[in-house]
MIPA-729404 format. One line per field, with one value per residue (C-alpha): residue number from 1; y negated, z, x. Coordinates in Angstrom, 1 decimal, always signed. Last residue first. Layout:
// MIPA-729404
nr <- c(NUM; ...)
yy <- c(Y; ...)
zz <- c(Z; ...)
xx <- c(X; ...)
***
This chain:
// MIPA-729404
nr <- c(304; 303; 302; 301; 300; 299; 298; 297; 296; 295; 294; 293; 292; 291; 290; 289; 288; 287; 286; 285; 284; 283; 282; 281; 280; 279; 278; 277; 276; 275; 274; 273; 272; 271; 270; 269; 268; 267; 266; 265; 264; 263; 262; 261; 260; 259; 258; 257; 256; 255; 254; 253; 252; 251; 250; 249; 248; 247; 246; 245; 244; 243; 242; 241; 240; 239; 238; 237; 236; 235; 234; 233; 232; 231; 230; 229; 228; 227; 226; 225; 224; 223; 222; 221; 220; 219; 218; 217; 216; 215; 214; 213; 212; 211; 210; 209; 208; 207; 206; 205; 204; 203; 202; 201; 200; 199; 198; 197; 196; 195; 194; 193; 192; 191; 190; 189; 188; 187; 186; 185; 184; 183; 182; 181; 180; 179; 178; 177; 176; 175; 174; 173; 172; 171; 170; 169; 168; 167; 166; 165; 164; 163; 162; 161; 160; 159; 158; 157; 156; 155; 154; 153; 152; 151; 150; 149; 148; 147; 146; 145; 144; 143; 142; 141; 140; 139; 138; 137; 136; 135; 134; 133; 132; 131; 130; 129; 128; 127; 126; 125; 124; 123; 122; 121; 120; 119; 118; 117; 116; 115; 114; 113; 112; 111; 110; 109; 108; 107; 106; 105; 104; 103; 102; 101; 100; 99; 98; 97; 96; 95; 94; 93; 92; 91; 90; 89; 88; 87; 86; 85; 84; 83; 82; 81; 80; 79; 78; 77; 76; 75; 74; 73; 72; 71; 70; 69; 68; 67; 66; 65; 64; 63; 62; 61; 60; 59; 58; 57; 56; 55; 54; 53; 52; 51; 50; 49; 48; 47; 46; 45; 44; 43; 42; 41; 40; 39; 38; 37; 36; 35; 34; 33; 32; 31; 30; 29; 28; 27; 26; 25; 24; 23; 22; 21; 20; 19; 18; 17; 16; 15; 14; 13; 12; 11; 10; 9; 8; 7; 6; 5; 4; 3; 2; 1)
yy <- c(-50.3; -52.0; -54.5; -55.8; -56.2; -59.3; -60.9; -60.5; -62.4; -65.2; -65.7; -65.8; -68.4; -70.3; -70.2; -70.6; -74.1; -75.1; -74.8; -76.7; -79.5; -80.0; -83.1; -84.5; -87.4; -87.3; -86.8; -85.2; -83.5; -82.6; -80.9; -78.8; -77.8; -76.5; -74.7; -72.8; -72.2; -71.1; -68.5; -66.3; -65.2; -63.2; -60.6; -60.0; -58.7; -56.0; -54.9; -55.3; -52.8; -54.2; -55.1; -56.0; -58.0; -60.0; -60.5; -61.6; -63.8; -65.3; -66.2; -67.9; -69.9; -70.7; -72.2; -73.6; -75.7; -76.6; -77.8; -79.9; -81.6; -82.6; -84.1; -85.7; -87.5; -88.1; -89.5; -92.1; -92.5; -93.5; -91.0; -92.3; -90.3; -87.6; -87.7; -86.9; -83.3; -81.0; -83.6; -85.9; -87.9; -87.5; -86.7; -90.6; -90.5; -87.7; -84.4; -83.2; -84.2; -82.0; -79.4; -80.0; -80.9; -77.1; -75.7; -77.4; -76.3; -72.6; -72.3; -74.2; -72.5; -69.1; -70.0; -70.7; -67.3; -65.3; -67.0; -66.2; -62.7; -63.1; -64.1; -61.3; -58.9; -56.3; -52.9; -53.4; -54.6; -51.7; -50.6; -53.6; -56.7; -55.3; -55.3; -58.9; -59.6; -58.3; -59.7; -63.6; -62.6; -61.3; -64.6; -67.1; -65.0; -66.2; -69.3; -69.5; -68.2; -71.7; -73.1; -71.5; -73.5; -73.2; -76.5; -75.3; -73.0; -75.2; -74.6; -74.2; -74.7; -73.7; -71.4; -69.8; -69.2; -67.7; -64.7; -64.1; -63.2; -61.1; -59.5; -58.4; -57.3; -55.1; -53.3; -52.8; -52.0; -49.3; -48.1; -48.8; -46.2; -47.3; -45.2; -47.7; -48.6; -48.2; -48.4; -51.5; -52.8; -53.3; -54.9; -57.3; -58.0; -58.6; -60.5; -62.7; -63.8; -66.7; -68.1; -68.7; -70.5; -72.8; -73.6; -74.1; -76.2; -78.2; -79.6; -78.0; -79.6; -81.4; -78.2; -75.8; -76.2; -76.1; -72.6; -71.7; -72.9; -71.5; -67.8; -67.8; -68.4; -65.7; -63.8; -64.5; -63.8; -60.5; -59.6; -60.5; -58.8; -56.0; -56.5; -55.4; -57.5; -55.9; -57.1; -60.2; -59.4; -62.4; -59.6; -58.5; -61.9; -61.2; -63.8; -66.5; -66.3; -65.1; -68.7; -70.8; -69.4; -70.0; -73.0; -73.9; -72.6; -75.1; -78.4; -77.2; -75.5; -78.9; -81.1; -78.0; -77.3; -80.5; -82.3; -79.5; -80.2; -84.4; -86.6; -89.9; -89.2; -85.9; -87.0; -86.3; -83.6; -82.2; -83.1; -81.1; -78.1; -78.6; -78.4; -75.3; -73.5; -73.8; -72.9; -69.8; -69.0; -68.9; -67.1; -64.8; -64.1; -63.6; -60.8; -59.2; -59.3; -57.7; -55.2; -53.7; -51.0; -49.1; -49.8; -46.6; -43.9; -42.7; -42.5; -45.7; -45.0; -47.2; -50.1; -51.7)
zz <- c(+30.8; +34.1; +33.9; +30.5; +31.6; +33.7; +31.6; +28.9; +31.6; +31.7; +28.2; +28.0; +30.5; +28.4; +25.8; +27.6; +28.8; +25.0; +24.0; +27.3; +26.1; +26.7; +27.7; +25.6; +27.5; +26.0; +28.9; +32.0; +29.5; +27.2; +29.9; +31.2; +28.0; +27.0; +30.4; +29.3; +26.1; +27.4; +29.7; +26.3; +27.2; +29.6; +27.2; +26.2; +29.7; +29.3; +26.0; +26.6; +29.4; +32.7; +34.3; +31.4; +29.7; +32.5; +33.2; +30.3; +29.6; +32.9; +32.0; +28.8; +30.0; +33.4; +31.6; +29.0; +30.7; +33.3; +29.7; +28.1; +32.2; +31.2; +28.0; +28.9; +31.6; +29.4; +27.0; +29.4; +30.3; +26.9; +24.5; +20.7; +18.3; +16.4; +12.4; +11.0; +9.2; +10.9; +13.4; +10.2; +8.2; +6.5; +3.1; +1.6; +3.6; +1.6; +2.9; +4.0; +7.3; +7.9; +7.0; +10.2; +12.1; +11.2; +12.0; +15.5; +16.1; +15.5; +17.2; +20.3; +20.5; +20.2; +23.2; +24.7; +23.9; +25.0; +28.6; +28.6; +28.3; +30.4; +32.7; +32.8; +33.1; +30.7; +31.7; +29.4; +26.6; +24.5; +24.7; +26.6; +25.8; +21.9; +21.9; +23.1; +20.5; +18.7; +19.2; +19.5; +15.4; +14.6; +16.6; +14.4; +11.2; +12.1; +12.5; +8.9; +7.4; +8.0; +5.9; +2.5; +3.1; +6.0; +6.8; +4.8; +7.3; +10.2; +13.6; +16.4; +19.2; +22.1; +20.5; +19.0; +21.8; +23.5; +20.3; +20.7; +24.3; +23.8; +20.7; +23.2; +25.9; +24.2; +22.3; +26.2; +27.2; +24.3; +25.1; +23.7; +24.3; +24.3; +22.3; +21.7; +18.2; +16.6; +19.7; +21.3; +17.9; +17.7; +21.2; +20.9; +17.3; +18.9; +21.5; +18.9; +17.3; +19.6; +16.4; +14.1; +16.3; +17.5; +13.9; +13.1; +16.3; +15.5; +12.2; +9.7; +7.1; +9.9; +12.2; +10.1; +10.4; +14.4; +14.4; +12.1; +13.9; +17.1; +16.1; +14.7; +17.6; +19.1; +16.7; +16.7; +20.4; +20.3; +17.6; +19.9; +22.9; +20.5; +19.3; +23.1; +25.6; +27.6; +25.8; +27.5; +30.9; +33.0; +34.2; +36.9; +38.3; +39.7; +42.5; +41.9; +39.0; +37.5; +38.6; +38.1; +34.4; +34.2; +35.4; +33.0; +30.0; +30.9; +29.8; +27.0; +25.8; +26.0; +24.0; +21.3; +20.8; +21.3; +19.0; +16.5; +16.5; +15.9; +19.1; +19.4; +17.5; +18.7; +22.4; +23.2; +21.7; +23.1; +26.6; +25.8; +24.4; +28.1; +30.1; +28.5; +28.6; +32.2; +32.5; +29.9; +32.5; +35.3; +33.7; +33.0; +36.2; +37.4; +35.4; +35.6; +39.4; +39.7; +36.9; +38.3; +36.1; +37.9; +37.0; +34.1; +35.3; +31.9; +32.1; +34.0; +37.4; +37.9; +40.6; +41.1)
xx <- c(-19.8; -20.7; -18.0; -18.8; -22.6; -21.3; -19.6; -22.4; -24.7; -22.1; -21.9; -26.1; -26.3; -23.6; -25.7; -29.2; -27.6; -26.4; -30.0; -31.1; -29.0; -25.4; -24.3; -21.1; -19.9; -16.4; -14.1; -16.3; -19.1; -17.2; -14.7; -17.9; -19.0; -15.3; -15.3; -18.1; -16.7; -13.6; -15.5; -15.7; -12.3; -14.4; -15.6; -11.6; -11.0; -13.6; -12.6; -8.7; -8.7; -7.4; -4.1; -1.5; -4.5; -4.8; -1.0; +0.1; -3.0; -2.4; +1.3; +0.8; -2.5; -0.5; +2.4; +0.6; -1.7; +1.3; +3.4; +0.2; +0.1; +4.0; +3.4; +0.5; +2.6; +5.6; +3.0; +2.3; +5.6; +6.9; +7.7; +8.1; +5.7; +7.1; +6.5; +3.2; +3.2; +0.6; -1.4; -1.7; +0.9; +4.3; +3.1; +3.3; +7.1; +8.4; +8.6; +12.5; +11.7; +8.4; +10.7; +13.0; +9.9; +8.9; +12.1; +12.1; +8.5; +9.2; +12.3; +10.7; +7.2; +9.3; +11.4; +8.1; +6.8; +9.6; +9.5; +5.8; +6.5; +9.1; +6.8; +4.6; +7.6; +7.3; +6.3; +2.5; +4.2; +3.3; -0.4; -2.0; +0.0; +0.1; -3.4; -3.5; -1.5; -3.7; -6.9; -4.5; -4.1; -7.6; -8.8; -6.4; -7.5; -11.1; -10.0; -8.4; -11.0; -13.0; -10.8; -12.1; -15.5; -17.9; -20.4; -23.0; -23.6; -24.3; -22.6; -24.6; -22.0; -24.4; -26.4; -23.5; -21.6; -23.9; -24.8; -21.0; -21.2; -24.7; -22.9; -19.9; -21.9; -24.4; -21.0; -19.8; -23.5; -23.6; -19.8; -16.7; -14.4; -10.6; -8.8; -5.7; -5.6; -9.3; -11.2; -9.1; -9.0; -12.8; -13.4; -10.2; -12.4; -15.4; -13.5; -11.9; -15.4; -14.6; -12.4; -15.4; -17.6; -14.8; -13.8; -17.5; -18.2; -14.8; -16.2; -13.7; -10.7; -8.8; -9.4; -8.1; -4.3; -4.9; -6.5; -3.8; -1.1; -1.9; -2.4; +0.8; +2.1; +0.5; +1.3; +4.9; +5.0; +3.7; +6.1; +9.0; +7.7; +7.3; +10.7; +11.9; +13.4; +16.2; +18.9; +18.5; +19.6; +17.7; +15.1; +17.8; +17.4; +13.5; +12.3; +14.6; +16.3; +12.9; +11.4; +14.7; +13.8; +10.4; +10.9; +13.5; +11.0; +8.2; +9.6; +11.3; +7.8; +6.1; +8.8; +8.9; +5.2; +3.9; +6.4; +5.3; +1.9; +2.0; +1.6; -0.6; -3.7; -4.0; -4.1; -7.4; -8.0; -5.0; -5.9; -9.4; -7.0; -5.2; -8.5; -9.8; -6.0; -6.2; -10.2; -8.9; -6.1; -7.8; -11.0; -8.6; -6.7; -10.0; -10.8; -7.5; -7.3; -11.4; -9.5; -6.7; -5.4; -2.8; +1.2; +2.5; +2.9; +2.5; -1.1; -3.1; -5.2; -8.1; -8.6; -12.0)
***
């Protein structure tokens, strides 16, 4: 299903950008779980840096490689910039929550993010929403719901933060779309990496200049020594990034946010699965109608 773009500007592609989604959320799935289980031993910003250093010299043997005229830095537009701070952005507060929040509630809360990919592509880029898209989106939502079923007196002032996390990766993905659409997918992900490590570095900087009592947590612990064990995690953290940060490039480069976005809602699907495999969460048949119900708005997205 190919359409034509304005601007001559590269044809949608949507069958590429749907699976080059649920690529990069099965990716990005798996590494979260690896998070999870790791968040005892590493602190945020050692993630962000050690990971991102390990990815950005293969992107860049990559573009040396197949693309060296993309190596001339002046090239790279703010946007690319902005999109990257949003993104990371995006990161940090989802993270900063989840010590106050149960993780259903900050899950719940962020995969309102299509709704809102949905909303901004009307109100920024004139994308028409139809009934069956709108349908969709609620259908989606309504799945992830029943199978994360969080309670309401679990919300407190944290549990804005997730929501701002999925306004923020909305618009970025936005920004993909309308004005980064000519970049290079990978140096989109190059840009965000770099940002990973000038963001991280500062941060551990600051973390520093706390006194030891403060220093503790996924936020503000120190580093943790790297062994190879950690080396290992390490390095599986980096290939979860590297596909997540390229396939959400290209996806949202090749198809209209609103359809693309439905399919983020695969995570949750994946998230299931990896419960299942590493903390032997089984879903019930609640959690089974949910995910049947995710699928199903996948599949009305494409028909809008």
């Amino acid at each position: 299903m190919r359409q034509t773009s304005p601007q001559g500007e590269r044809p949608d592609n949507i069958p590429l950008a749907v699976n080059v989604i649920i690529l990069t959320v099965l990716a990005l799935s798996l590494g979260d779980a690896l998070i999870k289980m790791t968040s005892g031993s590493f602190v945020i910003w050692q993630i962000f840096v050690i990971r991102s250093l390990i990815v950005i010299p293969v992107l860049l043997l990559f573009l040396a490689v197949t693309s060296p005229e993309t190596l001339r830095v002046p090239d790279v537009s703010g946007w690319v910039g902005l999109r990257s701070l949003m993104l990371i952005g995006m990161w940090i507060c989802y993270y900063f929550s989840l010590p106050k929040l149960t993780l259903s509630v900050a899950a719940a809360a962020y995969y309102t993010l299509p709704i809102f990919i949905t909303l901004f592509s009307a109100l920024f880029i004139g994308d028409r929403i139809s009934r069956t898209g709108w349908i969709a989106v609620i259908s989606g939502f309504s799945g992830v719901l029943l199978i994360l079923r969080p309670k309401a007196g679990d919300f407190n002032i944290y549990a804005i933060l997730p929501l701002v996390s999925a306004m923020l990766y909305a618009g970025a993905m936005i920004l993909t779309r309308s004005r980064c659409r000519k970049q290079h997918p990978i140096v989109l992900s190059l840009a965000l990496n770099i940002g990973f490590v000038i963001v991280g570095a500062l941060a551990a900087g600051l973390v520093l200049l706390l006194p030891d009592s403060a220093r503790q947590g996924f936020l503000l612990a120190p580093w943790a020594a790297m062994g190879g064990a950690e080396w290992i995690s390490m390095g599986l953290l980096a290939a979860a990034i590297l596909i997540g940060s390229i396939g959400a490039a290209i996806a949202y480069q090749s198809g209209p946010p609103a359809i693309i976005g439905a399919f983020d809602f695969a995570y949750v699907g994946f998230a299931v699965v990896w419960g299942m495999v590493f903390f032997a969460e089984m879903p019930d048949l609640t959690s089974t109608l949910g995910m049947i119900l995710i699928v199903g708005a996948g599949i009305l997205s494409l028909r809008q």
